[in-house]
SEDRENFI-31903 format. One record per residue (C-alpha): x, y, z; residue in three letters. Coordinates in Angstrom, 3 decimals. Example, Ala and Ser with C-alpha at 12.3 -4.5 7.8 and 13.67 -1.06 7.14 Angstrom:
SITE          x          y          z   type
SITE     12.300     -4.500      7.800    ALA
SITE     13.670     -1.060      7.140    SER
//
This chain:
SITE          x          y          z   type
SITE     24.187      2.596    -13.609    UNK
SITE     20.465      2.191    -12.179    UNK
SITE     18.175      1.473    -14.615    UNK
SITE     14.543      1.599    -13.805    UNK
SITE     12.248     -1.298    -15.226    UNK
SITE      8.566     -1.014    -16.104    UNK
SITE      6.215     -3.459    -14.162    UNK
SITE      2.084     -4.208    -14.470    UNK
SITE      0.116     -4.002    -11.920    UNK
SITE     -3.198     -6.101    -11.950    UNK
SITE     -6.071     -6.365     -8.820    UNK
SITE     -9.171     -8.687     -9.437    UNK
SITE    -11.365     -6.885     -6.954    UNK
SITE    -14.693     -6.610     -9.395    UNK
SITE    -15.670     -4.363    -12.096    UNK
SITE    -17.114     -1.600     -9.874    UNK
SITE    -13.712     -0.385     -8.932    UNK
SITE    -11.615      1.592    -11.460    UNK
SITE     -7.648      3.070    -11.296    UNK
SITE     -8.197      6.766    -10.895    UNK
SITE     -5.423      9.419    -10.680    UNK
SITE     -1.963      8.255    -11.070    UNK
SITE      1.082     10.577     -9.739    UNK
SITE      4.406      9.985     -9.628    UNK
SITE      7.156     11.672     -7.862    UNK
SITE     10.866     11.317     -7.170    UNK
SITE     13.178     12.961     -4.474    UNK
SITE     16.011     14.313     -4.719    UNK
SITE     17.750     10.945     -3.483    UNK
SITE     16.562      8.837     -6.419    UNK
SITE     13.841      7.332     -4.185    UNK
SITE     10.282      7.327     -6.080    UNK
SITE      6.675      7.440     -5.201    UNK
SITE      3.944      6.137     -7.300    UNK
SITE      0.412      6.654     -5.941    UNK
SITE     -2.494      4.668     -7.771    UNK
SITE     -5.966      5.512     -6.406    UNK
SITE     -8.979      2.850     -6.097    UNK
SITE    -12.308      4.294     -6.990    UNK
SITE    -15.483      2.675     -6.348    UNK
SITE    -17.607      3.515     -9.975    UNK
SITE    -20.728      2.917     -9.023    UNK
SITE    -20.909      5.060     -5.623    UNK
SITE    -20.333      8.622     -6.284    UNK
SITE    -19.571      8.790     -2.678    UNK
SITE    -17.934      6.366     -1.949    UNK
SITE    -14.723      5.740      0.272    UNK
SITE    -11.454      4.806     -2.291    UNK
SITE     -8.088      3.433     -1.310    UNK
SITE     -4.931      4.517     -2.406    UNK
SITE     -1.567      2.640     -3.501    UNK
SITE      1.608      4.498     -2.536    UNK
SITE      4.297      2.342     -4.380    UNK
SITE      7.697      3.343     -2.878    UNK
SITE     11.077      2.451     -4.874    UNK
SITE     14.475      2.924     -3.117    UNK
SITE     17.582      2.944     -5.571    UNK
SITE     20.027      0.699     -4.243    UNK
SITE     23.227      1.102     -6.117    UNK
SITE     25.627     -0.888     -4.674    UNK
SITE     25.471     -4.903     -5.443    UNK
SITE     24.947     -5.726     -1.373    UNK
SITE     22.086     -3.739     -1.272    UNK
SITE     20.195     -4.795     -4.013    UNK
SITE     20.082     -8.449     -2.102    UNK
SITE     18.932     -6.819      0.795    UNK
SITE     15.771     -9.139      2.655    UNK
SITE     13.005     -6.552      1.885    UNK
SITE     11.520     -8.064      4.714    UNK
SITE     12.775     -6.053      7.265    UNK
SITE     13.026     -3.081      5.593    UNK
SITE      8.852     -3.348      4.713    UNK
SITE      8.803     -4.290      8.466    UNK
SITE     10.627     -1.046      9.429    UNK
SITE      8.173      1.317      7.060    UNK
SITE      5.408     -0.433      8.377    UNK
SITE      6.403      0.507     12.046    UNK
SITE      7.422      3.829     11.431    UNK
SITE      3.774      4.099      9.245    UNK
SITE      2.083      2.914     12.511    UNK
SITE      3.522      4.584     15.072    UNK
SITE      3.282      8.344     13.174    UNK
SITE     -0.650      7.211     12.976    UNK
SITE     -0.772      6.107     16.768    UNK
SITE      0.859      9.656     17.434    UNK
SITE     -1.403     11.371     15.378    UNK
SITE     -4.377      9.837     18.106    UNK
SITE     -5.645      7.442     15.392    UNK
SITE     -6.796      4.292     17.340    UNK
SITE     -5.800      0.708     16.190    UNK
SITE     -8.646     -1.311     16.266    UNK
SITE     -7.676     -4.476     14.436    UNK
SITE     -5.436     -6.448     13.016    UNK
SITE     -6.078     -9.370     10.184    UNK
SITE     -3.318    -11.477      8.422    UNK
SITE     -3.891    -12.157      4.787    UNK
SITE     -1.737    -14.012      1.762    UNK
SITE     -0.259    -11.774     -0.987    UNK
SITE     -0.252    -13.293     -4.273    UNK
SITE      3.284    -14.615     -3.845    UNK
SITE      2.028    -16.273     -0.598    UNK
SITE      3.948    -14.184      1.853    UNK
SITE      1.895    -12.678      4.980    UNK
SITE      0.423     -9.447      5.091    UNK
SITE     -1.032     -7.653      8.209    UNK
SITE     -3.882     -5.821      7.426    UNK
SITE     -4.177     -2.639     10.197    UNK
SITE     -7.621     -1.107     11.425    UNK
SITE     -7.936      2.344     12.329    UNK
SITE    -10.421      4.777     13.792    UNK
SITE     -9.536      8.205     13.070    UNK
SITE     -8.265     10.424     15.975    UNK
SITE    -11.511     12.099     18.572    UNK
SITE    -10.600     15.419     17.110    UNK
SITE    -10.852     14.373     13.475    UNK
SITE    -13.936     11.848     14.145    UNK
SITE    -17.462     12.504     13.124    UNK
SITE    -20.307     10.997     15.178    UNK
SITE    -20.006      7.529     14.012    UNK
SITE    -16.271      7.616     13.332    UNK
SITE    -14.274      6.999      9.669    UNK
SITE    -12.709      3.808     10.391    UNK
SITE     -9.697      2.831      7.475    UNK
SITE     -7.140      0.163      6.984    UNK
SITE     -3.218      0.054      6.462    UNK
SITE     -0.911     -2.777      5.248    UNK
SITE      2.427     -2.213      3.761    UNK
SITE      4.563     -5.123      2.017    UNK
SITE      7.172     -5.516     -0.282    UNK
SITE      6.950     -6.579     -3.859    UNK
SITE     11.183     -7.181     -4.334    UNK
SITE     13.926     -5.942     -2.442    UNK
SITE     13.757     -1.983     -3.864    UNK
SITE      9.992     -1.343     -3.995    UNK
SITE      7.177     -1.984     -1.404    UNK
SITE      3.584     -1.066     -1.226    UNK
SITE      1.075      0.630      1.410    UNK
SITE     -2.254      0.577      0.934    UNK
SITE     -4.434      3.177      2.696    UNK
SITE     -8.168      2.393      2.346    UNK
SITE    -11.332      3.103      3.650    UNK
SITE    -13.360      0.162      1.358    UNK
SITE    -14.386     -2.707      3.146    UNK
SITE    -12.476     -5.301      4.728    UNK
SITE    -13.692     -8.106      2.005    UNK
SITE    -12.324     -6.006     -0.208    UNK
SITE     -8.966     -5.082      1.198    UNK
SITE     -8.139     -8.345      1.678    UNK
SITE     -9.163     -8.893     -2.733    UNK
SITE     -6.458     -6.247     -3.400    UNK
SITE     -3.722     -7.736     -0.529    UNK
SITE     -4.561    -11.076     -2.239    UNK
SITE     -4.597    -10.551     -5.794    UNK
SITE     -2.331     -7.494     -6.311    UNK
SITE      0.019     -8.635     -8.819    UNK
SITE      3.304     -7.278    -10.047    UNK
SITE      4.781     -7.942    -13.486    UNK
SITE      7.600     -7.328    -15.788    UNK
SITE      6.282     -4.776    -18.951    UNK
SITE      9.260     -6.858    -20.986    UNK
SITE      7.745    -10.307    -20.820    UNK
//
């Protein structure tokens, strides 16, 4: 039997930003999506960010020890690539610490020429796991400073503690 557990999020990234809209959605497969959008309170008009939590049910006992390492590694490529395809140009790359301490590479875009207005929307990517069934991809167009404050102090805990 799968049983789905409720967790807390918490980002220290400064009392400007709020947690707007909130979906969730699951497939057909089991497989859920939560998205969790950043807004920036005090700009109207300001860029926001988006979480995309992604949960895969793993039912049998092997899977559920799966290394979520390479499987995050695997979304993130397959993220990347689809973007590069799309014409979106990778401009930089940062490496930051997650709150556990693990590594997390921190992807700079510049939307595609056809999609680009005269000075160019330029927006970030990481993706990372939080256990071995869910990961997380942030898509932002905030500021590096404070990508890295939500890669850093994203933290993930149990509702039942």
């Amino acid at each position: 039997m799968l049983i789905t557990a409720e967790h807390n999020l918490s980002i220290d990234i400064g009392p400007e930003y709020v947690l707007g809209s909130r979906t969730l959605a699951q497939s057909d497969d089991g497989n859920s999506y939560q998205t969790i959008v950043i807004n920036n309170s005090r700009n109207g008009n300001a860029t926001n960010a988006t979480l995309l939590i992604f949960s895969i049910p793993l039912y049998a006992e092997d899977l559920a020890k799966m290394n979520s390492t390479p499987l995050s590694e695997f979304f993130e490529d397959t993220m990347l690539g689809i973007f590069k395809l799309a014409g979106e140009d990778l401009v930089g790359e940062q490496f930051v610490n997650n709150k556990m301490g693990e590594n997390v590479t921190l992807h700079s875009f510049i939307e595609s020429e056809s999609e680009r207005e005269a000075n160019g929307d330029a927006y970030s990517v990481a993706i990372w796991p939080i256990d071995s069934r869910n990961m997380i991809m942030l898509l932002s167009y905030l500021d590096d400073t404070t990508n890295k404050q939500i890669i850093e102090s994203l933290a993930v805990e149990s509702a039942n503690c």
